[in-house]
N, C-alpha and C positions, 0 to 999 in steps of 0.2 A: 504494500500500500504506500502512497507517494506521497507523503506530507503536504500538505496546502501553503505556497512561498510567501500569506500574506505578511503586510507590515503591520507593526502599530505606528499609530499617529501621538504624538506627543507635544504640547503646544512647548515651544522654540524656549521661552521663558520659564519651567519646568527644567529643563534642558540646562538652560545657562545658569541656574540658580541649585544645581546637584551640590551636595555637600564634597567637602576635602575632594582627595583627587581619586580616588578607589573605585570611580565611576558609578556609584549607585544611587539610582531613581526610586524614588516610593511612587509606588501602582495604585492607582484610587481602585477602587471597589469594581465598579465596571472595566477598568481594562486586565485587573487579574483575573473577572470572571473570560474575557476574550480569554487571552492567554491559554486558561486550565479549562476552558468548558467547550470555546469554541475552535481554536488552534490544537487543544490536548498536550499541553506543551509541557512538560517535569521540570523539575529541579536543577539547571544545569544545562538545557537547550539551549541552543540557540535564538535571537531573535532580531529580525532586523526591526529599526525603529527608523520610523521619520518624522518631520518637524511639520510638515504640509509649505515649506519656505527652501526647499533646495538641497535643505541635510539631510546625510544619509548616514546610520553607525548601525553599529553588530554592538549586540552584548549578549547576556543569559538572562536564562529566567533564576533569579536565587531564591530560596527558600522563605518563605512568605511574602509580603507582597513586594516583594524588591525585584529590579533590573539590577545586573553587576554585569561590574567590566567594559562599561559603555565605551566605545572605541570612536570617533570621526573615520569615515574613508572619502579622505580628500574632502577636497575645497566642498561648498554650496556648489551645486548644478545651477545655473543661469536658469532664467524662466523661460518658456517658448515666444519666440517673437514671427508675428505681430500679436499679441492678446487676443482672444475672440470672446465677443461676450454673445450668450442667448437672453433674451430680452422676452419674456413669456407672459403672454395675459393669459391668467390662471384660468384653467376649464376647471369644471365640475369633480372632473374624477382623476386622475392616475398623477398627478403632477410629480409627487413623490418619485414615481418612476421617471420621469422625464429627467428631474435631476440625477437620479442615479445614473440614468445612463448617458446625459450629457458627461456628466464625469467623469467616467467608464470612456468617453472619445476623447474626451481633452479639453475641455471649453475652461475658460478661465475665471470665467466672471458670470454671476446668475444674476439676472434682473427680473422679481415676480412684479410684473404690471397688473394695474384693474384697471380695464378697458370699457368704455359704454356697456356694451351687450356681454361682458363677461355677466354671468348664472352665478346670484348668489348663492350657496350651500346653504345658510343660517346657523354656518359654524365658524368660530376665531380662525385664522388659518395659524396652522401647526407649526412656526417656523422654527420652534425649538425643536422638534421633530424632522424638521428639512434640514437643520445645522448637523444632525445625526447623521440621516442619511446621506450628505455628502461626506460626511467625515468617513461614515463607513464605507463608501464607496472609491475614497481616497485610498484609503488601506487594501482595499482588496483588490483595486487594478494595479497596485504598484508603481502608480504616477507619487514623483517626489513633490509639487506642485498642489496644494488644494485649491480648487477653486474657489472664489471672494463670493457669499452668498448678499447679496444685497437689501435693504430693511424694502419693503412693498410701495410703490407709485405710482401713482394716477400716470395712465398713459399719455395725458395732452399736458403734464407737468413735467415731462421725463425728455420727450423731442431736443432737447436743445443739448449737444452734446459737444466734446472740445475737436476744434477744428480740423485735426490730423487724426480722426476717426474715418472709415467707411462707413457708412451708416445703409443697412439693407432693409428694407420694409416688403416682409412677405405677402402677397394678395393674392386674389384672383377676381374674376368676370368683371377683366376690365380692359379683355382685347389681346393684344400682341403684348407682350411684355418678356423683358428678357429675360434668362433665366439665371439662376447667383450666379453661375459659373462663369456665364459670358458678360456680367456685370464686371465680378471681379477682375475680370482679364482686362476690360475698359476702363479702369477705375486705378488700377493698380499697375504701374508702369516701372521698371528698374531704374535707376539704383531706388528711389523713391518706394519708403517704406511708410503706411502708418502704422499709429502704436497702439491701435485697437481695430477690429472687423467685429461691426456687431450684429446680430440679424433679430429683429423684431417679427414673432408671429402671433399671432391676432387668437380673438377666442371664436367660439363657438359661433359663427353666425358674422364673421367676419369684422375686418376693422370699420366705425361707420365714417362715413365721407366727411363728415368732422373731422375728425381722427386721421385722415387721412390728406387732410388736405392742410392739417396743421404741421403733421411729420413732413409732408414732399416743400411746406414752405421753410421749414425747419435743414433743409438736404440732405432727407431721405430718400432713398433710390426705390423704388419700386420694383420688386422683382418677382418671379415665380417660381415654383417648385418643380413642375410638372403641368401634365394635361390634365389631370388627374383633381378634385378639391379632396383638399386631406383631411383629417380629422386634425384639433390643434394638437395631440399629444402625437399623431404621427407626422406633423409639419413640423415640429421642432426636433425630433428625432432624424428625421430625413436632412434637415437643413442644419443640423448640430454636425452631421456625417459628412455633408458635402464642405463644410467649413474646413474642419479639422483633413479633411484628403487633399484639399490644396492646400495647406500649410507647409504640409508632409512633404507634396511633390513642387513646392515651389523655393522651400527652406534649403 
């Protein structure tokens, strides 16, 4: 049977604040139950740990809730350039997944929009619950990088962003429009680099012409996905995909 390679995550300040030099970390409650419940890890394992900021060390697991031996390997990892942020006006159901598995591709930065026609639930939305699931979804792809989960905003509040952004505004039934790819290729020229690629996808019932004509005056690009209209939990999964494979093939 193959061990599962995941990491813990350990915030950076933890990290810099370990006692004397013997490398040992105190485990809160939930990450020794990771450790022994969900890794099944003894006395003495090994364990990679990261910071969710670039660092990467080995240590063990010691005998109660302690890390020992914490070691650095090498410098911080740089972050991926250009930044990509997904920019999501929240649906009704699965958003939880949407983060997970933006994070699981790489996206850098999460922005949960309330847009006109987003469906309210008549529930608080879970963001202590979202901080989770991307932390744990940090750890389990084994990106050194967590991505920035961002506090909730009005979508016609949010438009105005710093000027060496891409800004993509996902739509549709609105004719010919190009689609990310062939934006980005228009958009994005060498050496000329920006310092973020964001893509805004709309909720349930699309962005309304409000909205819409606030972001294109704001320089929003208006793009599409496909022929296809998507659900929003699969237009940001599709459009989180297509981001993250030109980054890949263009880096």
């Amino acid at each position: 049977m193959v061990r599962e390679l995941r990491r813990l995550l350990i915030d950076p300040l933890r990290l810099a604040e370990r006692p004397g030099c013997d490398g040992r970390v105190a485990l809160r409650r939930e990450e020794e139950h990771y450790l022994s419940r969900v890794l099944r890890l003894r006395p003495g394992d090994g364990v990679t740990v990261i910071d969710g900021c670039g660092g990467l060390w080995q240590a063990r697991r010691g005998e109660g809730p302690w890390l020992e031996g914490l070691q650095a390997e090498g410098d911080p990892t740089p972050p991926p350039r250009p930044r990509l942020c997904l920019a999501l006006a929240l649906p009704r159901q699965d958003v939880e997944l949407v983060w997970r598995m933006a994070t699981e591709l790489g996206i850098d930065r999460l922005q949960p929009l309330v847009a006109e026609r987003c469906q309210s639930t008549g529930r608080r939305p879970a963001t202590e619950r979202w901080s989770a699931v991307v932390r744990e979804a940090t750890e389990q792809c084994e990106r050194l990088w967590m991505p920035q989960l961002e506090p909730i905003c009005r979508a016609e509040d949010w438009w105005s962003q710093p000027a060496d952004t891409v800004k993509l505004l996902a739509t549709t039934r609105r004719g010919p429009l190009p689609l990310l790819e062939t934006r980005l290729a228009d958009q994005i020229e060498p050496p000329g680099e920006p310092s973020e690629i964001t893509l805004a996808i709309g909720p349930e019932g699309g962005w309304s012409p409000h909205e819409e004509k606030g972001a294109e005056a704001a320089g929003w690009w208006a793009v599409c996905l496909g022929d296809t209209i998507l659900r929003t939990t699969t237009a940001a999964v599709a459009g989180v995909s297509r981001l993250a494979a030109w980054r890949q093939l263009s880096c």
